[in-house]
N, C-alpha and C positions, 0 to 999 in steps of 0.2 A: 504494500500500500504506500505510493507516493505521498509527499506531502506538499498539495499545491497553494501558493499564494496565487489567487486570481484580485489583480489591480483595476477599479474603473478610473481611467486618467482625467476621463470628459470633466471640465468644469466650465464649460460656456453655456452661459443659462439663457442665452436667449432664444426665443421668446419668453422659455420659461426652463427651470433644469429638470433635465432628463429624468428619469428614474434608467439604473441599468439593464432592463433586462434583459436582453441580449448574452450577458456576461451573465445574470443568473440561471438563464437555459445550460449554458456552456457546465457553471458552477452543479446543477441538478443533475447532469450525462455526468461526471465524474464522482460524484457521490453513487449515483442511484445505479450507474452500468459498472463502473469500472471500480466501485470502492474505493475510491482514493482520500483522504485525510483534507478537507478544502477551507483555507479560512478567506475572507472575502473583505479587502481595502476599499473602501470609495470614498476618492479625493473631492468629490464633486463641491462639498461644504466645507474642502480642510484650510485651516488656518495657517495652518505650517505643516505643507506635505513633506520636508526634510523629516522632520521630526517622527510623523508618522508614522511613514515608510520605516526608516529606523528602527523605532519602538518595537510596529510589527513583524520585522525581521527577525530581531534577537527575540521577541517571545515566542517566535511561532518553529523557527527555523526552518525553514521551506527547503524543499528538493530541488522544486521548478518553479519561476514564477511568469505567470501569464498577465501581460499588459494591454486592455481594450483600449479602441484608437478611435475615436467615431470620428473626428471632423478632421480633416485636412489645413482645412484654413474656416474664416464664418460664412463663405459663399458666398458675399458680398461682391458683383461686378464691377463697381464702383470703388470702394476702398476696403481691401481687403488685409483681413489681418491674418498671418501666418499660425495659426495655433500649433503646429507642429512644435514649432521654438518651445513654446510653453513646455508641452508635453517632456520634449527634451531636456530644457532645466530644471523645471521642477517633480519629474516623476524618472526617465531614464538614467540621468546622471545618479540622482541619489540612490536609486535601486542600483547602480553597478559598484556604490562605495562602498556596500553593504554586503553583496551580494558574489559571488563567483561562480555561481553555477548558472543552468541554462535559462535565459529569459528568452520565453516567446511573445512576441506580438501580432495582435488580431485586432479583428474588427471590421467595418465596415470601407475604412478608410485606408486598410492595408490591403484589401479586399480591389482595392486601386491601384495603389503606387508601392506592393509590398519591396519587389524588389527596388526600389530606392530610397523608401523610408529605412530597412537594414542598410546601407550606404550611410545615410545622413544622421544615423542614432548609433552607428558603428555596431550591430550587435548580427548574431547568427543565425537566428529563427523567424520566422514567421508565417503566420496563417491565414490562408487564401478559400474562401466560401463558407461552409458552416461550419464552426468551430467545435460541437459539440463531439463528435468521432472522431477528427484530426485530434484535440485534447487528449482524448481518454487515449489515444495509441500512445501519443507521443508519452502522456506519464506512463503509460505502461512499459516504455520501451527504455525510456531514462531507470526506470526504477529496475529493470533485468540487466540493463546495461548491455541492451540491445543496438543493433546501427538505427541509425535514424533514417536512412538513404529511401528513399523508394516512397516516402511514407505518401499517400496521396494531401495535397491539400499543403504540402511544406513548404517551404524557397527556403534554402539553406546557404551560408554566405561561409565561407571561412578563408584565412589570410586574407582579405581582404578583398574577396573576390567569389562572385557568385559561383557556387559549384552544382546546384540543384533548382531547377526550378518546377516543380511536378504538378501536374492538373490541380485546377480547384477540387473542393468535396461538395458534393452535393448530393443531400439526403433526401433519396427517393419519394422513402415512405416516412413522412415528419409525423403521420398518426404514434410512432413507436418510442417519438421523445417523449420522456417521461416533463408534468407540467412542473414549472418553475413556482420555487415559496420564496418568493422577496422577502421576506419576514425570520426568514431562517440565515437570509444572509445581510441586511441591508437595516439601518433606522429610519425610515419614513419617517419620522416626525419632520424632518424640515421639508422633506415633499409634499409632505400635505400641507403643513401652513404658506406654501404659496399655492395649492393646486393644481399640483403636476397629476397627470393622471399615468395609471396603469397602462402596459402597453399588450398588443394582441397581434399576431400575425394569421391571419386565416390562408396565407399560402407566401410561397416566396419562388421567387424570378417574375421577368416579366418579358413579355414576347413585345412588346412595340420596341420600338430603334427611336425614338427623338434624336437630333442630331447634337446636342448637347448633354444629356443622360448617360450614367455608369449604374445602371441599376442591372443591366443585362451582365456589367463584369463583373461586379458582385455576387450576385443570386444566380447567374444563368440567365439563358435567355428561352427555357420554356416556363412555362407555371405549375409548380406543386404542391396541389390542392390539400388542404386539410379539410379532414372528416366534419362538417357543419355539425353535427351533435357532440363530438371532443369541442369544436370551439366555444360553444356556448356554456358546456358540463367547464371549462378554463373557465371561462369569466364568473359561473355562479363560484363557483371554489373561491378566485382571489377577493371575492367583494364579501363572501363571508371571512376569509381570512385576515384583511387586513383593514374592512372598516370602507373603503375608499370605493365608490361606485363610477368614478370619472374612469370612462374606457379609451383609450385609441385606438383605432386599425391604422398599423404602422406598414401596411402594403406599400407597394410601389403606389400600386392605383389602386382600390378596393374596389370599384366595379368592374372589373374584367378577371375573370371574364362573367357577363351578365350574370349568368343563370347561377352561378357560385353562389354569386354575393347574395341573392334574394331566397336562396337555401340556409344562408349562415343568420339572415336577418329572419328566417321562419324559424328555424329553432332558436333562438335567441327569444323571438316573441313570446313562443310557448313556455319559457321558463316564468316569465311573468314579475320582473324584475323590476326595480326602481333604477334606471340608468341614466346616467349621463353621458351622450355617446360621441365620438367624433370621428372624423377618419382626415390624413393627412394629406390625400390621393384621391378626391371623385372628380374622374376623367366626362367633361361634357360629350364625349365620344359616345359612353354606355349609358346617357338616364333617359328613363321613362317615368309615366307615371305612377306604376306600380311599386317601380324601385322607391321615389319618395315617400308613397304610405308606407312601405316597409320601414323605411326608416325610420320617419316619425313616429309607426308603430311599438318601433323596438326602444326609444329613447333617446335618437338623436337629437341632440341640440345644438351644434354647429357642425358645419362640413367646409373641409379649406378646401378651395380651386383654384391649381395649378396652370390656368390659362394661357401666362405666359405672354400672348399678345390677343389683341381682339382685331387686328388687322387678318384676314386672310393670304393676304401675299406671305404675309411672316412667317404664320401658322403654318404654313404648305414647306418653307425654306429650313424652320426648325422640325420636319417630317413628322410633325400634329397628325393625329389621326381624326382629327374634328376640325370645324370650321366657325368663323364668327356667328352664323345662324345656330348651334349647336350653342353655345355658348349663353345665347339668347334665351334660347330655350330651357335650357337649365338653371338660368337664373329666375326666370319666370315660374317655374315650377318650388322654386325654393321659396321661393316669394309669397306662393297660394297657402304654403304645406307650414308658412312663416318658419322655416329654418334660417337664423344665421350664418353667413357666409365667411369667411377668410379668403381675398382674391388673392393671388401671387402674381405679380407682374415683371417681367423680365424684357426692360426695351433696351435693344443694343445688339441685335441680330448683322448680320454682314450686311443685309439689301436694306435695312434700316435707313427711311428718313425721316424729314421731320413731319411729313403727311402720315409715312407708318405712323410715328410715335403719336402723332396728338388725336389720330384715330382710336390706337389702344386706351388715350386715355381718356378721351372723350368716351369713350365706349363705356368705361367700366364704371368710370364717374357716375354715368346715367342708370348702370345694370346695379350697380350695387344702393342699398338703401345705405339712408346717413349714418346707420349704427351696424354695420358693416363694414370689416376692416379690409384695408387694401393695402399690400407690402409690396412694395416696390423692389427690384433689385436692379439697378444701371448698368447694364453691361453684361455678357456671357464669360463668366469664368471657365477657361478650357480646362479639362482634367483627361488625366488619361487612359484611354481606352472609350472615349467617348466618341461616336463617328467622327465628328467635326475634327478632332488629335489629327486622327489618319489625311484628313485634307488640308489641313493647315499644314504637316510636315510635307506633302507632297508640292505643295507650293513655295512653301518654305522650310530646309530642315534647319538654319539655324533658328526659328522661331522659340524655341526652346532650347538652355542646357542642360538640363535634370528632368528631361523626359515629364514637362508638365507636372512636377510635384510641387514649383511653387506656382503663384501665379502668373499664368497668361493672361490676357483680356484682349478679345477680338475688337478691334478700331474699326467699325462700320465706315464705306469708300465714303459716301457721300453724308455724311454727317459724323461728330465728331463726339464721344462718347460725357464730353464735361457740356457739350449744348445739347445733350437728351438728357441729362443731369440737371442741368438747367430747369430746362420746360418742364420737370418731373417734378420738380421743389416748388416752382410756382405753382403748381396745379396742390399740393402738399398745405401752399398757404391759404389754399379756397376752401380745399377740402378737410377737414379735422380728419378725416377717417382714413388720410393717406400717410402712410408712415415708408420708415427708408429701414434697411438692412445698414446704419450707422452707429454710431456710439450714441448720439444724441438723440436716438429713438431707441436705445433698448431700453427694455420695461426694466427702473428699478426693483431689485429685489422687495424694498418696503413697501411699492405699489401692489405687488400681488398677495403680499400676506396681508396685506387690512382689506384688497378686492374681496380676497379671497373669505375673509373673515364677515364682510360686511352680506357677501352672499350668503352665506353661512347663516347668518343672523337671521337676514328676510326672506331666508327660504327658495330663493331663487335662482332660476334654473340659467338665466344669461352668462352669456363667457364673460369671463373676467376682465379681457380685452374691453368690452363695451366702455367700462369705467376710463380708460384710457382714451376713447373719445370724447368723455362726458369731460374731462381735463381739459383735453386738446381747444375743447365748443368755453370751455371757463376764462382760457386764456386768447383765445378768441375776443371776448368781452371784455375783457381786463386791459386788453390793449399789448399782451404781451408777444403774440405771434406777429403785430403789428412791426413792432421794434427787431425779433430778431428774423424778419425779411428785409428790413434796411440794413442789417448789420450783413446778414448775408450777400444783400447785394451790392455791397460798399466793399467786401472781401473780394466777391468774381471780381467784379472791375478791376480793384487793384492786379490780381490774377492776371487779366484778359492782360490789360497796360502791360503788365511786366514782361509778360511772355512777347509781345509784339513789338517791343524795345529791344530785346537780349536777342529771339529766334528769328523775326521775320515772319511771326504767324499771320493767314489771312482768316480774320473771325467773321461771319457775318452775324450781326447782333440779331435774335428774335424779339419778333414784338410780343 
């Protein structure tokens, strides 16, 4: 019996902080298949990860220590901030001072760029698709003192140089993972006091190609359905076990493929539960009306849409499987069924202009109602293994040196990525309900624990987001958004001046 230290690194709480699960699934196949001894770190709330890490080391003494990696950077196309740095000062470094045995890394986000994340964290191991069987072999094989070579799902680096790179894993049949108890590894109290909810996968890959998307190199790119009566028999379980009824469907997309999803929302109904439901993923591609009374019947109460743009030429060029009428439609049905929405918008596509862009935002402006939130992100951050990699090296290979691990950001020809940033902020100062993937729009932690409290109170069922508008509409009235759009736009100017002083830029100013 190995003794594994599994580490959550994640501490980027925006929107809101994660809960692990992911790494709890991984944590339950090593206990529950392979008997292994598991204690469970999560840095998400630490003060002092040095210290932590440390403490946990010398009390536990670990065999192998496994490190989840979820974000690469915050996916901001506009200004993007490197979280890997993070990961690597304050979780890698300290676990190697501590530490001399095998540390593997996993996750979502090595699941990406495994082989250059070991390059840039200097370390040997790493794990590519579903971590839960890749784990239990590899402690099983450290602890016989077996080779590691062959194992599926590895990248293995040594002398400084890749020597292994073996297929993902990918679990056929996910009916036979045993369910995950957060409560046996994890202290929810600080995730509840902001209302982070419970997470659920009812299948994992996905068949669409968007041409910006790494969900296919992640998961695969077919779809493996879980049993609709295990998904629902998961959910009654964790909400008797931990108190917490806010659900996620953390799919790719949760309605694809149709007929799945309206089989997981009938057993779900028939249990007859008090939910709070969401999902990350409803593609305007797959709704009908049946799917929204499903939902509404099951307990949803908001659904984010990844729309992306509301121009069609876009939609077509980032390989959407839906269209602006699509879009329409499913906003009108959300509308009838009064679900709240989370739009995602992503303007900064190559064919991008400024007719595309004020069409997206005109569009969404009008589709979305005022307590309705709408996240912006400026620009297409390139990752690799995402179609768009493949055509941008074919165009250009020095477009990157590290193989897309940090960021790239595509420059659309005929518009320029700080004047669709532009037009996005003033449409930002009309709208309360339009926020930015920036530092100045992420939700403080103290907002969502007194949101979150003040629901609590009155019983009700709105996202906690909403509160965040009802701010945005106070400072509206107060005169404060008034003030910093002149500061804002006293900053571009100076920008624009300086740059056309020093470069020779030619800007055409929007009205």
């Amino acid at each position: 019996m190995a003794k594994v230290l599994l580490i959550n690194s994640n501490r980027f709480k925006h929107p809101w902080p994660v809960i692990p699960f992911g790494l709890c699934y991984v944590a339950a196949a090593l206990e529950n298949i392979g008997k292994h001894n598991v204690r469970f770190l999560d840095l998400c709330f630490s003060a002092n990860c040095e210290n932590d890490i440390k403490n946990t080391i010398r009390s536990f003494v670990p065999d192998i220590i496994g490190i989840s990696i979820r974000n690469i950077d915050d996916t901001g196309g506009y200004k993007v901030h490197f979280l890997l740095e993070d990961v690597k000062n304050d979780v890698i470094d300290n676990c190697k001072k501590e530490f001399a045995g095998p540390i593997v890394i996993g996750g979502p986000s090595v699941g990406i760029s495994g082989i250059e994340m070991l390059e840039y964290f200097d370390l040997e191991y790493a794990v590519r698709g579903d971590g839960e069987v890749v784990m239990n072999e590899f402690a099983n094989r450290v602890e016989s003192r077996q080779s590691l070579e062959g194992l599926q799902g590895l990248i293995i680096r040594h002398g400084q140089k890749i020597t292994q790179v073996n297929e993902p894993s990918r679990i056929q049949n996910l009916d036979l993972l045993p369910f995950p108890k957060p409560l046996h590894y994890l202290d929810l109290r600080q995730y509840r006091r902001t209302g982070s909810p419970l997470h659920i996968q009812t299948k994992r890959g996905c068949a669409l190609r968007c041409s910006y998307c790494t969900y296919n190199r992640i998961e695969g790119k077919q779809y493996r359905l879980r049993n609709p009566k295990l998904i629902a028999d998961e959910i009654e379980i964790l909400i008797n076990d931990t108190g917490i009824n806010h659900i996620e469907f953390t799919d790719s997309i949760f309605n694809f493929p149709l007929s799945h999803a309206k089989e997981v929302l009938k057993e779900i109904i028939s249990k007859k539960l008090d939910l709070r439901l969401h999902t990350m993923g409803l593609s305007p591609g797959a709704v009908d009306e049946e799917l929204i009374d499903l939902m509404k019947d099951a307990g949803f109460n908001e659904v984010d849409i990844g729309a992306e743009s509301a121009c069609d030429t876009i939609l077509e060029s980032l390989s959407k499987n839906f269209k602006r009428a699509d879009i329409v439609n499913t906003s009108n049905l959300l509308k009838k069924k009064k679900i709240p929405v989370t739009w995602f918008i992503m303007p900064g596509a190559i064919s991008e202009t400024r007719e595309t862009v004020l069409e997206t935002l005109n569009t969404i402006g009008s589709l979305a109602s005022k307590w309705d939130l709408v996240f912006i992100s400026t620009g297409i951050r390139v990752y690799s293994g995402a179609p768009i990699s493949e055509e941008l090296m074919k165009s250009d290979i020095n477009c990157t040196t590290d193989n897309f691990l940090r960021p790239v950001k595509i420059e659309p020809a005929q518009i320029s990525l700080q004047d669709i940033h532009a037009i996005a902020k003033s449409f930002s100062y009309r709208f309360p309900n339009f926020y930015f993937y920036e530092k100045e729009h992420i939700i403080p932690g103290g907002i969502l624990i007194i949101g979150n409290f003040l629901l609590k109170m009155f019983h009700s069922r709105q996202p906690v987001w909403r509160l965040l508008i009802l701010l945005r509409k106070i400072e509206r009235v107060l005169g404060i958004v008034l003030v910093k759009r002149v500061i804002y736009e006293l900053k571009t100017r100076s920008f624009k001046k300086k740059n056309i002083e020093n470069k020779g830029f030619s800007l055409i100013r929007g009205k």
